[in-house]
C-alpha positions as CSV (number, residue, x, y, z in Angstrom):
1,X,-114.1,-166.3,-10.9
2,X,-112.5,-164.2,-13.7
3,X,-110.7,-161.0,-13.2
4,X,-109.8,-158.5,-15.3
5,X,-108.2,-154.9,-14.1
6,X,-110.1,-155.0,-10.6
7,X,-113.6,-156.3,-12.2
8,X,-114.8,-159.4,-11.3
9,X,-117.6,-161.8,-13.0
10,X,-118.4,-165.1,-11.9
11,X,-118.9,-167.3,-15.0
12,X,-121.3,-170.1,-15.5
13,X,-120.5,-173.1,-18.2
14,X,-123.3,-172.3,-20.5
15,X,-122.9,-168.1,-20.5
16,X,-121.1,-165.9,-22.6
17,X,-122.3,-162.9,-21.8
18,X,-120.1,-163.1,-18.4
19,X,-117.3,-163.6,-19.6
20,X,-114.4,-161.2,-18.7
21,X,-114.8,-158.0,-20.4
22,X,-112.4,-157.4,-24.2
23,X,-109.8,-155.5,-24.4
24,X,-107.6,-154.2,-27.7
25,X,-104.4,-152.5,-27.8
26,X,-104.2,-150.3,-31.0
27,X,-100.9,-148.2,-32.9
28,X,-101.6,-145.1,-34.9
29,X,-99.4,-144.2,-37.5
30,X,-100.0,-140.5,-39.1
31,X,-99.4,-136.9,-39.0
32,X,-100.3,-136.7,-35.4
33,X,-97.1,-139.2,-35.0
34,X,-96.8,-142.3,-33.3
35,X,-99.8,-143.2,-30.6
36,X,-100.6,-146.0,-28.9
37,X,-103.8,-147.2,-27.1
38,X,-105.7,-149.6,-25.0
39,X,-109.5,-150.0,-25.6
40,X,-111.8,-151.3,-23.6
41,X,-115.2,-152.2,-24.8
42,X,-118.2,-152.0,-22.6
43,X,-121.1,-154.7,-23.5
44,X,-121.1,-157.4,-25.4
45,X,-122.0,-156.0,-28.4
46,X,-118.8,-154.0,-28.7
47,X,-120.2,-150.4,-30.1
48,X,-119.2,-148.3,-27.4
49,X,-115.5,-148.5,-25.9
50,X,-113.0,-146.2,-23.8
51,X,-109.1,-145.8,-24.9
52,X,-106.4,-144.2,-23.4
53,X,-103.1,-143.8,-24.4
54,X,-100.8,-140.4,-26.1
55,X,-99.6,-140.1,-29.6
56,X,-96.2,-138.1,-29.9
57,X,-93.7,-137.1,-32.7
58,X,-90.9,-133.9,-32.6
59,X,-89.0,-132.5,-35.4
60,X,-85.6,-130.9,-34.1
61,X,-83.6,-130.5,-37.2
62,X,-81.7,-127.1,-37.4
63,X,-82.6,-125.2,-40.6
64,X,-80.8,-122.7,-42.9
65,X,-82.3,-120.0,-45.0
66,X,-79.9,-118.4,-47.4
67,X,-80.3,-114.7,-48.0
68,X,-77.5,-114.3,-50.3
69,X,-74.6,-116.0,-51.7
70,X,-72.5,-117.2,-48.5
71,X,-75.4,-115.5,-46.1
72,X,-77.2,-117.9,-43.9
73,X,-79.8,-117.5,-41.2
74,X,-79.8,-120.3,-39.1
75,X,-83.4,-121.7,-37.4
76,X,-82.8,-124.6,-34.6
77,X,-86.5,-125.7,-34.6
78,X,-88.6,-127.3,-31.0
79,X,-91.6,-128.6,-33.1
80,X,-93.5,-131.2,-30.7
81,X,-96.8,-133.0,-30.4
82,X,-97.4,-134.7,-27.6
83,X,-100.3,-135.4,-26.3
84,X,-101.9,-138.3,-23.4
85,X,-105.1,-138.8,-24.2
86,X,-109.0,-140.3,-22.8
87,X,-111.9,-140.6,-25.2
88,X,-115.2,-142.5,-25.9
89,X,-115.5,-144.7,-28.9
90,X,-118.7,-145.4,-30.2
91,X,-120.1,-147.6,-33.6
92,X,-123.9,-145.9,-34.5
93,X,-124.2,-148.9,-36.6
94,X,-124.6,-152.7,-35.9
95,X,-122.3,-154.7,-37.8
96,X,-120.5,-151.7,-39.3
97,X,-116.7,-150.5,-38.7
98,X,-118.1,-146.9,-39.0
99,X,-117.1,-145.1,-35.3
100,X,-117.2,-142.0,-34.0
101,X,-115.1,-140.5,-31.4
102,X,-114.1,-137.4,-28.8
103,X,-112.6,-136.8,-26.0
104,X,-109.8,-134.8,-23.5
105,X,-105.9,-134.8,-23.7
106,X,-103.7,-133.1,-22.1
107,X,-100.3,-132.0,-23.7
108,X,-97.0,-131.6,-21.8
109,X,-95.6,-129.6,-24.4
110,X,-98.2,-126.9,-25.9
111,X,-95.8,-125.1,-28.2
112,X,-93.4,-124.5,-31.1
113,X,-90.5,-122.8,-30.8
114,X,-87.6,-120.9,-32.8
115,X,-84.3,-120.2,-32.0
116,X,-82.9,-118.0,-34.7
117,X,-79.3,-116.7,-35.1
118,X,-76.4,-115.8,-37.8
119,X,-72.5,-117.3,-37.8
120,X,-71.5,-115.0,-40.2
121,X,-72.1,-111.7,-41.9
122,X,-75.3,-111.3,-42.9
123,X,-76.5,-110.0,-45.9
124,X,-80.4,-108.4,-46.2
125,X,-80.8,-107.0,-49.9
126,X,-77.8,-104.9,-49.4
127,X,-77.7,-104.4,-45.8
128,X,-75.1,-106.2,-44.0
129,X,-75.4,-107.2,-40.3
130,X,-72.5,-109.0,-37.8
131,X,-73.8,-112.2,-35.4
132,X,-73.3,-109.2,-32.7
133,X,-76.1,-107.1,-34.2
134,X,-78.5,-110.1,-34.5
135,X,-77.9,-111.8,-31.8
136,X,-80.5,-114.3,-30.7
137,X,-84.3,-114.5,-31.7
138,X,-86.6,-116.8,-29.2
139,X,-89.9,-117.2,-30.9
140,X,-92.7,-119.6,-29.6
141,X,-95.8,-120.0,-30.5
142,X,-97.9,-121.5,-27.4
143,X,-101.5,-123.0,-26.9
144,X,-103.7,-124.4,-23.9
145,X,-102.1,-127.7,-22.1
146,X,-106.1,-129.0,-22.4
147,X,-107.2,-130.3,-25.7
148,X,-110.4,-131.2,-26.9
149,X,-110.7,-133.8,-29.5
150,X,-113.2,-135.4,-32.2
151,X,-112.7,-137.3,-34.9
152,X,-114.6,-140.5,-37.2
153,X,-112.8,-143.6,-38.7
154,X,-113.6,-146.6,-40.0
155,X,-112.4,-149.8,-37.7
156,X,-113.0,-152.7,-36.0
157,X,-112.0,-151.8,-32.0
158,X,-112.3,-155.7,-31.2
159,X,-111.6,-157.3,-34.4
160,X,-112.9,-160.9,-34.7
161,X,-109.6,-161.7,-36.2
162,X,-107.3,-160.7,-33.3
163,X,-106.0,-157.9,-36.0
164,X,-107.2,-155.2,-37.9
165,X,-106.8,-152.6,-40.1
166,X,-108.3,-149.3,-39.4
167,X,-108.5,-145.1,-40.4
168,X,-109.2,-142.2,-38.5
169,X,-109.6,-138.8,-39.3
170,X,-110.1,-136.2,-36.2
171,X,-108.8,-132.8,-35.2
172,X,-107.7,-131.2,-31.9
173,X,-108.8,-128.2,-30.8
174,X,-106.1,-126.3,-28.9
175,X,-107.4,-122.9,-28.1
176,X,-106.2,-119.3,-29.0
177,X,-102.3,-119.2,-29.6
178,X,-100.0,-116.5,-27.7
179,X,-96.7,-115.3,-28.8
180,X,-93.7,-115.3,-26.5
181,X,-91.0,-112.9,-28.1
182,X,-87.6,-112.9,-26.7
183,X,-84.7,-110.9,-28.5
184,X,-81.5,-108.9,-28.4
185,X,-79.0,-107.4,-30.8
186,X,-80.3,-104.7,-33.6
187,X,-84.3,-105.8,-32.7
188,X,-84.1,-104.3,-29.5
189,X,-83.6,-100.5,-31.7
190,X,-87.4,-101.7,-33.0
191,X,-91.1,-101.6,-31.8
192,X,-91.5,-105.0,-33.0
193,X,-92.8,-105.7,-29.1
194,X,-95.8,-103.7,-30.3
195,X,-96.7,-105.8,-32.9
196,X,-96.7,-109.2,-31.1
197,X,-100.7,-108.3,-29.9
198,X,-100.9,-107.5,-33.7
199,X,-99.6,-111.0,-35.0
200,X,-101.6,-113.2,-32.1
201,X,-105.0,-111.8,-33.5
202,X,-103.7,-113.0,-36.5
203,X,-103.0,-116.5,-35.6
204,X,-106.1,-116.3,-33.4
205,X,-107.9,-118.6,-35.6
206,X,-105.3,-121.6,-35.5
207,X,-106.6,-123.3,-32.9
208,X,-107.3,-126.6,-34.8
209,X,-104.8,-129.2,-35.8
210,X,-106.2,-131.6,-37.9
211,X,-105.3,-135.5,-37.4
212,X,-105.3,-138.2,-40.0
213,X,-103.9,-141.9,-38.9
214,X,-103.9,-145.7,-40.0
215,X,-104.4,-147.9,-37.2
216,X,-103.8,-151.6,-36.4
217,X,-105.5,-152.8,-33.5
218,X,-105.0,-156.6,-31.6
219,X,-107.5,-158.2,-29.3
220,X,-106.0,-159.0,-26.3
221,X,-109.3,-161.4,-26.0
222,X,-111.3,-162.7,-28.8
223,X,-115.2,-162.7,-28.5
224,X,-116.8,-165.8,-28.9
């Protein structure tokens, strides 16, 4: 008897077709981050596969805009993809490394966020402002925790070689963006609350986030 993650397959001498079923472990490298992902192909002739895994990257460095000589506006940035992630993978083609893909992931942290503030006098084209009049600006930008996802590569999921080299290209689609606006200082004299419905059917149509990764994949079991 073989086993493999609670399948079992009783092998004879002289087949190869039972054998236990191949796995891959892949890492993704691109603008979607770091990801890593187990694949799981289905038949023997290893064009259609599942993977699961999550890709994630952040960028947290604080920012400064200058506005005028010694005038600063400081941004501390929350910028975060993270996303865990199911999907089908399928080859159209017999002996081609062409493969189409889609599926669902779900993200823990649907946002960006902006915390913006001053730590000395500001200067706006002539118009000076204290920290105290500022304050602190909270801006986020947030989408739906469920994503959708589809993309196309070219790659071997169970290379004959235990490695290979593949690319993916693939976007996510995150659904319509709302604003969350949180302020206090010389803001709160404003209507800029009323213009927050304005700027969302702005941003309405940024619901995609395009994906574009290398990927190296090892088979955990080499076909025959």
């Amino acid at each position: 008897m073989l086993s493999s993650t609670g399948y079992s397959f009783q092998a004879k001498p002289d087949s190869v077709g039972r054998k236990a079923l191949p796995y891959s472990v892949s890492l993704q490298l691109g603008t979607s981050g770091v990801g890593l992902y187990c694949n799981h192909v289905f038949n023997q002739s290893r064009r259609l596969a599942v993977r699961v895994g999550g890709q994630y990257v952040a960028y947290r460095k604080p920012i400064r805009i200058e506005t005028a000589p010694d005038s600063y506006i400081g941004i501390d940035p929350d910028l975060v993809i993270s996303v865990l992630q199911a999907s089908l993978k399928w080859n159209p083609f017999p002996h081609n490394s062409f493969f189409i893909v889609g599926g669902l992931g779900y993200t823990w942290h649907p946002a960006m966020r902006f915390v913006i503030t001053v730590n000395g006098k500001l200067n706006l084209g002539g118009l000076e402002l204290t920290p105290q009049d500022v304050g602190v600006v909270k801006l986020g930008v947030r989408w739906h925790p469920l994503v959708g996802y589809v993309g196309w590569g070219f790659g071997q999921t169970m290379p004959r070689k235990r490695f290979g080299i593949g690319f993916e290209m693939g976007v996510y689609y995150l659904g319509r963006p709302s604003i969350n606006l949180d302020y206090e200082g010389f803001l709160e004299t404003t209507t800029i609350d009323e213009q927050v419905p304005v700027v969302e059917r702005n941003l309405s149509g940024y619901r995609y986030l395009p994906s574009i990764n290398l990927t190296l994949t090892y088979a955990l079991h080499r076909s025959r």
